[in-house]
PyMOL Python script that loads the backbone (N, CA, C, O; Angstrom):
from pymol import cmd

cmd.read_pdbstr("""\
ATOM      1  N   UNK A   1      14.669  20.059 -15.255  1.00  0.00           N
ATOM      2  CA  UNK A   1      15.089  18.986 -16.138  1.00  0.00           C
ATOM      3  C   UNK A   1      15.796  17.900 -15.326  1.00  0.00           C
ATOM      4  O   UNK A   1      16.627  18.164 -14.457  1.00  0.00           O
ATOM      5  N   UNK A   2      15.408  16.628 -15.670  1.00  0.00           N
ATOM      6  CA  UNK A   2      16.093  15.865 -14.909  1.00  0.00           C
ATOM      7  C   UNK A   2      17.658  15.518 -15.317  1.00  0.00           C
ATOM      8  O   UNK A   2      18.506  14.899 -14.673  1.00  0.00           O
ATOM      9  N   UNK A   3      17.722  16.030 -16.389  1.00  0.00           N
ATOM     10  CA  UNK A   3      20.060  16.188 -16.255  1.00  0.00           C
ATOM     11  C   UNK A   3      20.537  16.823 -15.225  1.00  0.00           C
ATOM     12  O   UNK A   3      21.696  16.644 -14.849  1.00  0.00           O
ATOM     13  N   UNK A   4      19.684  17.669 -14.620  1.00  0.00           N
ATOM     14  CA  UNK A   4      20.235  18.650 -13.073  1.00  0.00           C
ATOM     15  C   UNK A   4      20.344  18.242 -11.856  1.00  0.00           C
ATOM     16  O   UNK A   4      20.908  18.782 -10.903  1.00  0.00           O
ATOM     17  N   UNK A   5      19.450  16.689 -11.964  1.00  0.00           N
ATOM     18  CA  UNK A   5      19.534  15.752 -10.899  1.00  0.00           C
ATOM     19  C   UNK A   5      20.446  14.391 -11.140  1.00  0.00           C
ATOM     20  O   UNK A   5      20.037  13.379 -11.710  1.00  0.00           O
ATOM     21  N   UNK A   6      21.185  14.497 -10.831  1.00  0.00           N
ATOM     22  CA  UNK A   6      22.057  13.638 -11.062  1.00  0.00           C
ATOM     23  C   UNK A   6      21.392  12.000 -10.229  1.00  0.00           C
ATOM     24  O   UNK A   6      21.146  10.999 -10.903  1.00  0.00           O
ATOM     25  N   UNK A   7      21.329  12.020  -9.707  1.00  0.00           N
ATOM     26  CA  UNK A   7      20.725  11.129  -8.644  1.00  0.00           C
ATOM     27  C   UNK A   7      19.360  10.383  -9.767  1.00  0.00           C
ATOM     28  O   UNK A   7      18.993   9.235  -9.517  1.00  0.00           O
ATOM     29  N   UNK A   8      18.821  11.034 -10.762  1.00  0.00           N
ATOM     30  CA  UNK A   8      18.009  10.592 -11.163  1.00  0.00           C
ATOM     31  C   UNK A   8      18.584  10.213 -12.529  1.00  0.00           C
ATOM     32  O   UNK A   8      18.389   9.107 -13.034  1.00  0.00           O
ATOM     33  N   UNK A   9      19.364  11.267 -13.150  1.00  0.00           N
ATOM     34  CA  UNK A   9      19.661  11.218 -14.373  1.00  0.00           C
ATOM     35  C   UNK A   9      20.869  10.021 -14.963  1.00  0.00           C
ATOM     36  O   UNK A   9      21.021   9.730 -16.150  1.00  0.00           O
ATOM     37  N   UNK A  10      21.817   9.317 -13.551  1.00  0.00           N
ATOM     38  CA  UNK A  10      22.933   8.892 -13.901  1.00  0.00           C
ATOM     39  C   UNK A  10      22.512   7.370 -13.511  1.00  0.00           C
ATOM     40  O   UNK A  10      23.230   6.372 -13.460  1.00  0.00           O
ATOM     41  N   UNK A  11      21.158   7.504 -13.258  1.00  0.00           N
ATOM     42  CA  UNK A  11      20.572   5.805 -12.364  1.00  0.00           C
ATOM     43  C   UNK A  11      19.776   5.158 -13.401  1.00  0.00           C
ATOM     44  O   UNK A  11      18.806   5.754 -13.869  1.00  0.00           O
ATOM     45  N   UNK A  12      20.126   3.893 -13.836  1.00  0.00           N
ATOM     46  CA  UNK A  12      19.580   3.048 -14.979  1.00  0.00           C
ATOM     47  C   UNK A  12      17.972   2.886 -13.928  1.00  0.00           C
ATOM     48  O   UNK A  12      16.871   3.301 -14.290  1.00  0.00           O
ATOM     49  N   UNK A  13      18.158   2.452 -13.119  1.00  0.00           N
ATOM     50  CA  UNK A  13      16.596   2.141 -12.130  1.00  0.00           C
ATOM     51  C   UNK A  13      15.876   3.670 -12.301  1.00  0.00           C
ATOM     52  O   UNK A  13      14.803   3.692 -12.905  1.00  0.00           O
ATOM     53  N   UNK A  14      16.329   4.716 -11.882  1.00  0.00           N
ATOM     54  CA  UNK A  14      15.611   5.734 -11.295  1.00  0.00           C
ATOM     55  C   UNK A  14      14.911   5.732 -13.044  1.00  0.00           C
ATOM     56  O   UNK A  14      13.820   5.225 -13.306  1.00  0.00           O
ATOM     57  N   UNK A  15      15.697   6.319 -13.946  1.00  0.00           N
ATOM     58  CA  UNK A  15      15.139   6.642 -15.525  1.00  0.00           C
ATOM     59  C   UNK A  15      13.749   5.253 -15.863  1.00  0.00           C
ATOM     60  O   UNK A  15      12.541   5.395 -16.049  1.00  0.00           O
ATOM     61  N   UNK A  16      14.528   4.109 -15.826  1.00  0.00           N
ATOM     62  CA  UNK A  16      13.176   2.645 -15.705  1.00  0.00           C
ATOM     63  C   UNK A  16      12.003   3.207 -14.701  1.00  0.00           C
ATOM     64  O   UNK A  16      10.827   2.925 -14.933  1.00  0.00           O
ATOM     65  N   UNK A  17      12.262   3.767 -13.920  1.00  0.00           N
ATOM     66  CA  UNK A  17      10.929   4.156 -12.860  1.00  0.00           C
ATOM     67  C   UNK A  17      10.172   5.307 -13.447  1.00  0.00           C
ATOM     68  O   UNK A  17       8.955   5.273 -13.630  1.00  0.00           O
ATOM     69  N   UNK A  18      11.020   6.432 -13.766  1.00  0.00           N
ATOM     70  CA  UNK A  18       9.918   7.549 -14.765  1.00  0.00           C
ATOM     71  C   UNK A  18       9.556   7.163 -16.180  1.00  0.00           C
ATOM     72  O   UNK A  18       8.483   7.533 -16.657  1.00  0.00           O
ATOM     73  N   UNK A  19      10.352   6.484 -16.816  1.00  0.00           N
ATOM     74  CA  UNK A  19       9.498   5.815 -18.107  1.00  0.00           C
ATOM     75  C   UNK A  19       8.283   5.333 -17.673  1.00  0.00           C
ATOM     76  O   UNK A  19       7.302   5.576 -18.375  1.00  0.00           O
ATOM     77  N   UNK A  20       8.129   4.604 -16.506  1.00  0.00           N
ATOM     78  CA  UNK A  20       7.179   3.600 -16.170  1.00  0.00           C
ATOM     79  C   UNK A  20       5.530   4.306 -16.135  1.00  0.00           C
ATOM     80  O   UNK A  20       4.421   3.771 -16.138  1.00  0.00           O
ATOM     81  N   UNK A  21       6.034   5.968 -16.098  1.00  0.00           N
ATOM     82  CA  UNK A  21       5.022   6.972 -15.270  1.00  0.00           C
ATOM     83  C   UNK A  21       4.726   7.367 -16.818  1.00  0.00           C
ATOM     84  O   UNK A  21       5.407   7.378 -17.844  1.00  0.00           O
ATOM     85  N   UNK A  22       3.055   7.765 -16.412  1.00  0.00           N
ATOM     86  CA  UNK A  22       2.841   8.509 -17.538  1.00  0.00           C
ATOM     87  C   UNK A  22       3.560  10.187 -17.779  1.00  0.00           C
ATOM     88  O   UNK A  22       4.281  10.778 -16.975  1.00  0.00           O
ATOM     89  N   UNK A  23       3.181  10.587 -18.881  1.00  0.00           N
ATOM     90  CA  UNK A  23       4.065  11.636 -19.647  1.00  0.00           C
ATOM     91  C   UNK A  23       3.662  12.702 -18.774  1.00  0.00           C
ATOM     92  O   UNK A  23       4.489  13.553 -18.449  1.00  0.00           O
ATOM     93  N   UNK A  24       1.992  12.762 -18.192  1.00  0.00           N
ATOM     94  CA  UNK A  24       1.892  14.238 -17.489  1.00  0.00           C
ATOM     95  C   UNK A  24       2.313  14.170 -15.241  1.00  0.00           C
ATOM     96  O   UNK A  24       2.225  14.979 -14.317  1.00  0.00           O
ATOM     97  N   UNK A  25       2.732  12.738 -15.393  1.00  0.00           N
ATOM     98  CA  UNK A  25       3.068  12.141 -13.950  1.00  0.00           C
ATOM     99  C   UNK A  25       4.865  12.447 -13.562  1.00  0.00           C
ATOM    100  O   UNK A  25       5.477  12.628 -12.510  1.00  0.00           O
ATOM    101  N   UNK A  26       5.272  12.383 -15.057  1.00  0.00           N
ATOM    102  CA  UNK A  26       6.732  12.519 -15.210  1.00  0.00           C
ATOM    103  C   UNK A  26       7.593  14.168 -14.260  1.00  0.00           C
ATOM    104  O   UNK A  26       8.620  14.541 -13.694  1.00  0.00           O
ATOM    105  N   UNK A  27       6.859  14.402 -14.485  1.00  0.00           N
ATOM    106  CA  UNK A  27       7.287  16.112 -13.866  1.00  0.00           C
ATOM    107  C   UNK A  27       7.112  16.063 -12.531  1.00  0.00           C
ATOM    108  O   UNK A  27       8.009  16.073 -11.688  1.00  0.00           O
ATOM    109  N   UNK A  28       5.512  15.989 -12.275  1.00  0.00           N
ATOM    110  CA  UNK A  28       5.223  15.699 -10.722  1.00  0.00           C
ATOM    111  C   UNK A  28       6.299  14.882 -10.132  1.00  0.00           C
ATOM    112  O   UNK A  28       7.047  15.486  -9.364  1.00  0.00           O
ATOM    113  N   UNK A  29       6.518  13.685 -10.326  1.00  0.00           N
ATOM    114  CA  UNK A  29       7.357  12.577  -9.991  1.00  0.00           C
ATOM    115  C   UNK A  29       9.024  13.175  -9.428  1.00  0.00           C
ATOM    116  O   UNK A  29       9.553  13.089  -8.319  1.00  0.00           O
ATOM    117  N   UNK A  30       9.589  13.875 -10.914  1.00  0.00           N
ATOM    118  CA  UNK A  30      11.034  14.630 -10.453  1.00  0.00           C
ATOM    119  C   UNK A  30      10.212  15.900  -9.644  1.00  0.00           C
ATOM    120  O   UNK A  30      10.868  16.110  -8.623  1.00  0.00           O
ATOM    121  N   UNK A  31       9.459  16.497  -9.675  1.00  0.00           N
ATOM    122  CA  UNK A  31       9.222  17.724  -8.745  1.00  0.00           C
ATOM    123  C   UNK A  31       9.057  17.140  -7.399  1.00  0.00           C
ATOM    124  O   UNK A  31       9.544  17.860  -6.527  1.00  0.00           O
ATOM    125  N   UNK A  32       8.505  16.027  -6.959  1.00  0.00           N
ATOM    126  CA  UNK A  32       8.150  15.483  -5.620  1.00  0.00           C
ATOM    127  C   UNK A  32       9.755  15.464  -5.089  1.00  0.00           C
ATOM    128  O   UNK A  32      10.298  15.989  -4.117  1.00  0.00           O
ATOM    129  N   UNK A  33      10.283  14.572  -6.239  1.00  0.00           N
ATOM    130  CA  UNK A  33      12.101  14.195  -5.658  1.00  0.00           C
ATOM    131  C   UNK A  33      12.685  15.658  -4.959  1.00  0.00           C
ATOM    132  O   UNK A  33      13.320  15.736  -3.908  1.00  0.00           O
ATOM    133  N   UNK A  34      12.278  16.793  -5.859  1.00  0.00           N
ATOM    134  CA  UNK A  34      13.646  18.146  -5.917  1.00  0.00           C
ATOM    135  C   UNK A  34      12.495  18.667  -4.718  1.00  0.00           C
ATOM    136  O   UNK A  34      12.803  19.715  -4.149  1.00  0.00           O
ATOM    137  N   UNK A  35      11.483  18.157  -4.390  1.00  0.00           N
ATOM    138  CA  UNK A  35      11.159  19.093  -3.182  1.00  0.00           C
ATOM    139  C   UNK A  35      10.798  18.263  -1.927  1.00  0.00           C
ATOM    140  O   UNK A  35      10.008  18.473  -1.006  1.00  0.00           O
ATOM    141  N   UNK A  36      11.803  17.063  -2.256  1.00  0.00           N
ATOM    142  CA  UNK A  36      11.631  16.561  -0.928  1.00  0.00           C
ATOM    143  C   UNK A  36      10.528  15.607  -0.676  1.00  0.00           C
ATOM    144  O   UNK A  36      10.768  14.820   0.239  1.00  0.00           O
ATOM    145  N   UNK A  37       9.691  15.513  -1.101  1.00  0.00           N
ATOM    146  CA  UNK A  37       8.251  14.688  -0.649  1.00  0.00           C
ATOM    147  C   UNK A  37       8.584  13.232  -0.672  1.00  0.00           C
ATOM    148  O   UNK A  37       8.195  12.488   0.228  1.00  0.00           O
ATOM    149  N   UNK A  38       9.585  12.639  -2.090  1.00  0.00           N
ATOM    150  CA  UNK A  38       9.971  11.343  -2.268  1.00  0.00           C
ATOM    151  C   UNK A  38      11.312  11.687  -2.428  1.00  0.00           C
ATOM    152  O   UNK A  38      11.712  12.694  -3.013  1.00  0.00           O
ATOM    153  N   UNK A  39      12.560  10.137  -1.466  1.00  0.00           N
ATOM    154  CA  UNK A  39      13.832  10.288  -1.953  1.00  0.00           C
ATOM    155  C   UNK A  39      14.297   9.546  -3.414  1.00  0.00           C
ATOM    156  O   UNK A  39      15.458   9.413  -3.798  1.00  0.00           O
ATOM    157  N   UNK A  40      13.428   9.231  -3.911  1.00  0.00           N
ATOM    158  CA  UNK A  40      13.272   8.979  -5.251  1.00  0.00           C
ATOM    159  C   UNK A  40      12.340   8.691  -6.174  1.00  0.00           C
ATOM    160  O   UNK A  40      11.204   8.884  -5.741  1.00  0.00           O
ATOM    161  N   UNK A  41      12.402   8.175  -7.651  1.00  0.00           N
ATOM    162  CA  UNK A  41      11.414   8.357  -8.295  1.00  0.00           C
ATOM    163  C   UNK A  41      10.618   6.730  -8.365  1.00  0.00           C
ATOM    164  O   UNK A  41       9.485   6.474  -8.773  1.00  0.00           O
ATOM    165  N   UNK A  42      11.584   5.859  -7.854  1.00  0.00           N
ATOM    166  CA  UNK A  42      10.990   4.398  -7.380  1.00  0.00           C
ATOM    167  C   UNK A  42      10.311   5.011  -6.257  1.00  0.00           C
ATOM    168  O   UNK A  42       9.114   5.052  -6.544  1.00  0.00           O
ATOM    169  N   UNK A  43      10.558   5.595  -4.903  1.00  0.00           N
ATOM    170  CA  UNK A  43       9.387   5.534  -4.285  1.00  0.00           C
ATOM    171  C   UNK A  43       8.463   6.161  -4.528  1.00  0.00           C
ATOM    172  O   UNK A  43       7.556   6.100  -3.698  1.00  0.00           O
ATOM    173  N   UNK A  44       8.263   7.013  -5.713  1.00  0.00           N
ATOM    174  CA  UNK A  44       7.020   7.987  -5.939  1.00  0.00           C
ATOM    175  C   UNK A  44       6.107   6.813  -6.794  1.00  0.00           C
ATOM    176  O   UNK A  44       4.884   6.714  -6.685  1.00  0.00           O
ATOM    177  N   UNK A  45       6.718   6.192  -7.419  1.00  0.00           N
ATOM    178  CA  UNK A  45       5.875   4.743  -8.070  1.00  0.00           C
ATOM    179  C   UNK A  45       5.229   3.931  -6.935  1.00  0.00           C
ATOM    180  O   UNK A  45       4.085   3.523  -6.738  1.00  0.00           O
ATOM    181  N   UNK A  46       6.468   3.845  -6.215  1.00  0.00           N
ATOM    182  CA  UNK A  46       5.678   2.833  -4.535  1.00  0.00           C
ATOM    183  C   UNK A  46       4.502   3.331  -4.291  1.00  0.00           C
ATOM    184  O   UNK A  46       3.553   2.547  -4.274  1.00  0.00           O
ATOM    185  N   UNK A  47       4.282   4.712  -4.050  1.00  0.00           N
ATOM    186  CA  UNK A  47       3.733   5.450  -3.507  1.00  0.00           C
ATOM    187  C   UNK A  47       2.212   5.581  -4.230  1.00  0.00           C
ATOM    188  O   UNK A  47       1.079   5.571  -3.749  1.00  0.00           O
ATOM    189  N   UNK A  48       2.644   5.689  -5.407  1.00  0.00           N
ATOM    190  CA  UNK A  48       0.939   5.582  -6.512  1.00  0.00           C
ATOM    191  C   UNK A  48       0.232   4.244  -6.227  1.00  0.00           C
ATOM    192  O   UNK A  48      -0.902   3.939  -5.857  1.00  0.00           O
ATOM    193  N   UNK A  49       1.673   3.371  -6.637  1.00  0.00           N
ATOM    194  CA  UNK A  49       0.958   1.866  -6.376  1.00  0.00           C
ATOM    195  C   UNK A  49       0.396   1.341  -4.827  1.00  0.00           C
ATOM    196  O   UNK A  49      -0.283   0.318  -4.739  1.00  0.00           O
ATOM    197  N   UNK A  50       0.629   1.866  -4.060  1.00  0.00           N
ATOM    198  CA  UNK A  50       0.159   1.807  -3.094  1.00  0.00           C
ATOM    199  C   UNK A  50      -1.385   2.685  -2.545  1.00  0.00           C
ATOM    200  O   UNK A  50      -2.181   2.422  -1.644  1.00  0.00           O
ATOM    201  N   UNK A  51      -1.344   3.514  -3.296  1.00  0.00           N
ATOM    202  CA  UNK A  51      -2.341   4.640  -2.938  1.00  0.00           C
ATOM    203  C   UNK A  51      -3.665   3.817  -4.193  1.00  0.00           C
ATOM    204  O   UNK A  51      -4.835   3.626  -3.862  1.00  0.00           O
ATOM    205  N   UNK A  52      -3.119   3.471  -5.517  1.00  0.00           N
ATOM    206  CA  UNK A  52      -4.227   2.692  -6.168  1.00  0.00           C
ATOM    207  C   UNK A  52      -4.653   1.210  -5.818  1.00  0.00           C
ATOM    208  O   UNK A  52      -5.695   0.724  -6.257  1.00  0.00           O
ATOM    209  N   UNK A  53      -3.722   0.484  -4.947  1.00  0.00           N
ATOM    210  CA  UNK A  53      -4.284  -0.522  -4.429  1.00  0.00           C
ATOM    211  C   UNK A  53      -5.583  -0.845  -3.610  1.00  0.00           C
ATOM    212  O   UNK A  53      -5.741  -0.363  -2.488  1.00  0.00           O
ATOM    213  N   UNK A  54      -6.496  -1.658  -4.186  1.00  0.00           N
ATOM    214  CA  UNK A  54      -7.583  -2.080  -2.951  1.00  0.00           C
ATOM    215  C   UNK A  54      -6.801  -2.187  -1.822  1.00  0.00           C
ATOM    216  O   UNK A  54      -5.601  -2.444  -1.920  1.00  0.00           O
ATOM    217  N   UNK A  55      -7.549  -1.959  -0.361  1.00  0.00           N
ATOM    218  CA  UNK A  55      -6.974  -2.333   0.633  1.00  0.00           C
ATOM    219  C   UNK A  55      -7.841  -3.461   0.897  1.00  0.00           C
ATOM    220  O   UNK A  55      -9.010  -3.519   0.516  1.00  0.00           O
ATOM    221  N   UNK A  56      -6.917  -4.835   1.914  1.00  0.00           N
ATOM    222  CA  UNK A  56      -7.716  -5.510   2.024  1.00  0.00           C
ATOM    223  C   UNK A  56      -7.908  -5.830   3.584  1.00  0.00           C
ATOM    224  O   UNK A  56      -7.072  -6.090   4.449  1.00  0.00           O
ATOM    225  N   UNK A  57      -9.080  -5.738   3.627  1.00  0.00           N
ATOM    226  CA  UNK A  57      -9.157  -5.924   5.061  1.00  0.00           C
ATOM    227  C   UNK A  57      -9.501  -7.469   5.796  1.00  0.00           C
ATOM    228  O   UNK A  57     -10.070  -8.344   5.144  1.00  0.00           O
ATOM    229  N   UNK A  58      -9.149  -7.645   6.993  1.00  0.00           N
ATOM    230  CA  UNK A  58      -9.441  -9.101   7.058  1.00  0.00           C
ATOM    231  C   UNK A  58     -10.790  -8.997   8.606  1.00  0.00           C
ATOM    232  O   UNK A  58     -10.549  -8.579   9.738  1.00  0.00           O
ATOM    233  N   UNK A  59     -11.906  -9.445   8.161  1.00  0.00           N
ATOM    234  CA  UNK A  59     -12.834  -9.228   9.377  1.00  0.00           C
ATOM    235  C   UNK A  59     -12.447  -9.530  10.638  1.00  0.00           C
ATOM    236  O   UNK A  59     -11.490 -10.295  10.761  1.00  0.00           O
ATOM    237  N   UNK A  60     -13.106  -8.997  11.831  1.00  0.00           N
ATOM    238  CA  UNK A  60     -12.744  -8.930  13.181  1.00  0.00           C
ATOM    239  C   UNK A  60     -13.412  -9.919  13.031  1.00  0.00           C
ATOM    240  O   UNK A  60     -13.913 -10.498  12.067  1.00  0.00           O
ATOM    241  N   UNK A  61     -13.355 -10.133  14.619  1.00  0.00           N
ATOM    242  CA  UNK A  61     -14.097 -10.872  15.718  1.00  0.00           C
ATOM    243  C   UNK A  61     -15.513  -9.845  16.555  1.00  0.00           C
ATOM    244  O   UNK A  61     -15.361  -8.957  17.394  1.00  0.00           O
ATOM    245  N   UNK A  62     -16.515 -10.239  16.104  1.00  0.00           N
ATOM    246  CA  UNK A  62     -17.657  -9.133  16.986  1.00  0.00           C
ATOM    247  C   UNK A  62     -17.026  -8.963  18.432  1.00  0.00           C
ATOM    248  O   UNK A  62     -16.241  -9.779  18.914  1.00  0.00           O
ATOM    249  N   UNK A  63     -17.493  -7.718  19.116  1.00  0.00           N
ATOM    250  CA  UNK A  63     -16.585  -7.372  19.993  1.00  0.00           C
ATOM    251  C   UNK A  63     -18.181  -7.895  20.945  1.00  0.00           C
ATOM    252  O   UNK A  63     -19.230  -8.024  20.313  1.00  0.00           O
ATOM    253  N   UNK A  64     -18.136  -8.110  22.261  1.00  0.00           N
ATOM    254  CA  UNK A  64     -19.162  -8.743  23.305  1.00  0.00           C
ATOM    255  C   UNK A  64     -20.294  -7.692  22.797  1.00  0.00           C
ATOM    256  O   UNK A  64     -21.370  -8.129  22.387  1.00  0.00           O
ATOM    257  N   UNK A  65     -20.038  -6.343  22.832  1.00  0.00           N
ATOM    258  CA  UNK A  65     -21.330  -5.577  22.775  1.00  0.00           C
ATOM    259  C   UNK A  65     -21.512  -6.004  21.105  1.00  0.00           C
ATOM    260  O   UNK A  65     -22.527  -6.700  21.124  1.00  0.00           O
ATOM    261  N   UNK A  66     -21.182  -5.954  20.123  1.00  0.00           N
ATOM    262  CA  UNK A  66     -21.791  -5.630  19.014  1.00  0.00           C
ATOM    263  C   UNK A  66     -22.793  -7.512  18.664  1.00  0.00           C
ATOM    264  O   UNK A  66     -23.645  -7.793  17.821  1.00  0.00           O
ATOM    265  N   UNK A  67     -22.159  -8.348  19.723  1.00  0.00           N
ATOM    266  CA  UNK A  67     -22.790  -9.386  19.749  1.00  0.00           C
ATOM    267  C   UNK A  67     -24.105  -9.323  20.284  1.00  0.00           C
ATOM    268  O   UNK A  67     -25.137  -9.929  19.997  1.00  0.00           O
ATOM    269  N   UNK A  68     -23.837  -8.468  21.112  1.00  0.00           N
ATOM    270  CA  UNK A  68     -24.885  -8.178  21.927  1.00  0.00           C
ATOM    271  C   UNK A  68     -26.386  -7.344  21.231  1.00  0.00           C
ATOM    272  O   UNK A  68     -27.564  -7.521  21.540  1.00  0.00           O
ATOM    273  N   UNK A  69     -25.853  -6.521  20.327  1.00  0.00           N
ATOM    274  CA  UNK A  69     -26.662  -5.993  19.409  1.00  0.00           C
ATOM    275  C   UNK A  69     -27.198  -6.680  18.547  1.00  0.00           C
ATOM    276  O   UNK A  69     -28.400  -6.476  18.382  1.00  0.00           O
ATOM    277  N   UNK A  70     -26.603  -7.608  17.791  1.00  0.00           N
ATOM    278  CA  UNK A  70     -26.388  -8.749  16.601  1.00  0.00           C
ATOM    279  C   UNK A  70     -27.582  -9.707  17.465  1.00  0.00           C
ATOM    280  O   UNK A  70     -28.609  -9.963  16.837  1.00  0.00           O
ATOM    281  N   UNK A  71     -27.458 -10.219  18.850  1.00  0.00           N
ATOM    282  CA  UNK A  71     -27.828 -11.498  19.262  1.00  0.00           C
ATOM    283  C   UNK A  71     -26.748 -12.879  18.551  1.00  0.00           C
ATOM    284  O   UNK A  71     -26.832 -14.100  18.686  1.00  0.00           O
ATOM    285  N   UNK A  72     -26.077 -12.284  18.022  1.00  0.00           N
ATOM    286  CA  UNK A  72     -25.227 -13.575  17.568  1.00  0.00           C
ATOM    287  C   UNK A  72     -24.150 -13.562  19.225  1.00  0.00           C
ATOM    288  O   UNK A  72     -23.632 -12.528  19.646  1.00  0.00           O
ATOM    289  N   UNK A  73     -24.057 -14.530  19.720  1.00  0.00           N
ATOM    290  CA  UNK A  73     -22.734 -15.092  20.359  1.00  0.00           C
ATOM    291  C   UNK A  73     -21.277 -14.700  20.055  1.00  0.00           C
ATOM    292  O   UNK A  73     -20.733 -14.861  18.963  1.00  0.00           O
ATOM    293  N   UNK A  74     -20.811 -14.259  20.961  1.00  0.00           N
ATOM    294  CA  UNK A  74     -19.077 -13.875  20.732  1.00  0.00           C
ATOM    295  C   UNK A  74     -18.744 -15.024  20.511  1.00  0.00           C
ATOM    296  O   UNK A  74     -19.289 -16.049  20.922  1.00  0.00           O
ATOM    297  N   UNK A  75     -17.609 -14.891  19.687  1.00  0.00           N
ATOM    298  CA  UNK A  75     -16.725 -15.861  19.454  1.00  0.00           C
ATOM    299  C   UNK A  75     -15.086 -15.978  20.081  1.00  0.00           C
ATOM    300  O   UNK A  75     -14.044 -15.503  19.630  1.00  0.00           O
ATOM    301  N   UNK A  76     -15.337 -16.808  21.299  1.00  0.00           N
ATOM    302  CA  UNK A  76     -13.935 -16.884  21.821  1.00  0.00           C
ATOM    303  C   UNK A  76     -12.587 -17.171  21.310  1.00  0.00           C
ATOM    304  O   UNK A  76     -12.337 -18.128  20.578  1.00  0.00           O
ATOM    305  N   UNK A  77     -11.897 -16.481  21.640  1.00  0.00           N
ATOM    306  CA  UNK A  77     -10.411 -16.829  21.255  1.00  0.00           C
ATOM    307  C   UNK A  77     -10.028 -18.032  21.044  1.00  0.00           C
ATOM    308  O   UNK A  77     -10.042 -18.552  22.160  1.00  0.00           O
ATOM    309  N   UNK A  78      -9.730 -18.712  20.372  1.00  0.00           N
ATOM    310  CA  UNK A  78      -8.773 -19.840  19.850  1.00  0.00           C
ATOM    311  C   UNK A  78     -10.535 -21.006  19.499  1.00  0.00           C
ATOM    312  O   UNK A  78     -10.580 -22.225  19.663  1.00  0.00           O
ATOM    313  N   UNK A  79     -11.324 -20.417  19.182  1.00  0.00           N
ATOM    314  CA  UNK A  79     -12.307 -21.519  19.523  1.00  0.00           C
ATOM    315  C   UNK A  79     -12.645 -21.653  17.575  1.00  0.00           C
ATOM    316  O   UNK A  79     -12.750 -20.660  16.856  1.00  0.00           O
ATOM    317  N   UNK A  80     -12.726 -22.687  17.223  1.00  0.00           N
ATOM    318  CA  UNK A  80     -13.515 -23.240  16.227  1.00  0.00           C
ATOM    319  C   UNK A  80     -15.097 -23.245  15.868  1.00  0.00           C
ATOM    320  O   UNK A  80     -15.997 -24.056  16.086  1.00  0.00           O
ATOM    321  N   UNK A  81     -15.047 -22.106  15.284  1.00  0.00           N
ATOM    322  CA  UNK A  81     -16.502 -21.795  14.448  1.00  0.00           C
ATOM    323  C   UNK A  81     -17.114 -23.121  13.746  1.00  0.00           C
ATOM    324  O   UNK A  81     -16.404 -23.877  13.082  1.00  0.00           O
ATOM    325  N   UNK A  82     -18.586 -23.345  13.968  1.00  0.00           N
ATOM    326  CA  UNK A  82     -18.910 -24.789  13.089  1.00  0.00           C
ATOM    327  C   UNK A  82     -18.414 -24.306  11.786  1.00  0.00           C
ATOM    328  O   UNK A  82     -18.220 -23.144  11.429  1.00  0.00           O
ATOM    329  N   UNK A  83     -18.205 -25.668  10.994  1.00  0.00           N
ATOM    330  CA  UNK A  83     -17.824 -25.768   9.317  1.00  0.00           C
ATOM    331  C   UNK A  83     -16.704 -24.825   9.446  1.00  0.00           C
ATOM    332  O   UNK A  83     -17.056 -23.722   9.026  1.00  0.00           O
ATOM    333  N   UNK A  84     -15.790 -24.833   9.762  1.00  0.00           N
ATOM    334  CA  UNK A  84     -14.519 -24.153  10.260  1.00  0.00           C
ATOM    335  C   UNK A  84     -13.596 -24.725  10.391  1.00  0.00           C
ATOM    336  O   UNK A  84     -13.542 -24.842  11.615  1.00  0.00           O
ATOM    337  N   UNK A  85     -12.439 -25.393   9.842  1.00  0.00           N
ATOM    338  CA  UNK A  85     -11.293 -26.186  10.669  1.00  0.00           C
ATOM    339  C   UNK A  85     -10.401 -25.173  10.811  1.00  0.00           C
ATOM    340  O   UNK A  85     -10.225 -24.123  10.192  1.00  0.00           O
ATOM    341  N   UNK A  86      -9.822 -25.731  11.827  1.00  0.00           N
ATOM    342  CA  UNK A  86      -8.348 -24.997  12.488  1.00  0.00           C
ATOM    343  C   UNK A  86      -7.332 -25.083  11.823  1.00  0.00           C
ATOM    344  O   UNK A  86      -6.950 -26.183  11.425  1.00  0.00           O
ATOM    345  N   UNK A  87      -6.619 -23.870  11.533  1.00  0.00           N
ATOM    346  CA  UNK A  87      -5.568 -24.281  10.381  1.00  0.00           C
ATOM    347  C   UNK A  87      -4.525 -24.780  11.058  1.00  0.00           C
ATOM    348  O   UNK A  87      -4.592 -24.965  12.273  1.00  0.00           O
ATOM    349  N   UNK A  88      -3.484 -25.043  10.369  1.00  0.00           N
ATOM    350  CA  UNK A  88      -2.392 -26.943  10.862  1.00  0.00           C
ATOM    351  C   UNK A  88      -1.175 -25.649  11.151  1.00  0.00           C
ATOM    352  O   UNK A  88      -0.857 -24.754  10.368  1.00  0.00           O
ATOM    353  N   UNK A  89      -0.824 -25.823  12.079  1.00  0.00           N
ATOM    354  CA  UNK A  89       0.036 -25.079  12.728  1.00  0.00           C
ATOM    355  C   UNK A  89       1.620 -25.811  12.893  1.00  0.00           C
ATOM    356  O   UNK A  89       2.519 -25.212  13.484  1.00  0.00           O
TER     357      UNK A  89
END
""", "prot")
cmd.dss("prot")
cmd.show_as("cartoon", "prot")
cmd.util.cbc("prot")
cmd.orient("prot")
């Protein structure tokens, strides 16, 4: 029960963070806290919301060989791709 955790039970934030969780997440959430996995029930929210986020990735630069495979041309460092401007620094 979370009255046994004081840390959870006496914190206006921590209680706002397990409301936030659904009803069968609520347990998991204080069980993660009492066994250590999260030092609280805001980071066990961090932790979902982070794990359900798209990740976003931002494309490389072809590396010489995969250009090489491609036949497309490496693209040098600091160099301006056509239809490309350089952003204003």
């Amino acid at each position: 029960s979370i009255r046994d955790v004081a840390s959870i039970a006496d914190n206006s934030l921590e209680l706002d963070a397990l409301a936030s969780l659904e009803e069968s997440e609520q347990k998991a959430a204080v069980q993660a806290v009492l066994d250590g996995k999260a030092r609280s029930i805001r980071e066990v929210v961090r932790q979902k919301e982070d794990a359900t986020r798209p990740q976003v990735t931002t494309p490389s630069r072809p590396s010489e060989e995969e250009s090489r495979e491609t036949g497309d041309p490496p693209v040098p460092n600091g160099a301006v791709v056509a239809g490309c401007l350089p952003l204003a620094g």
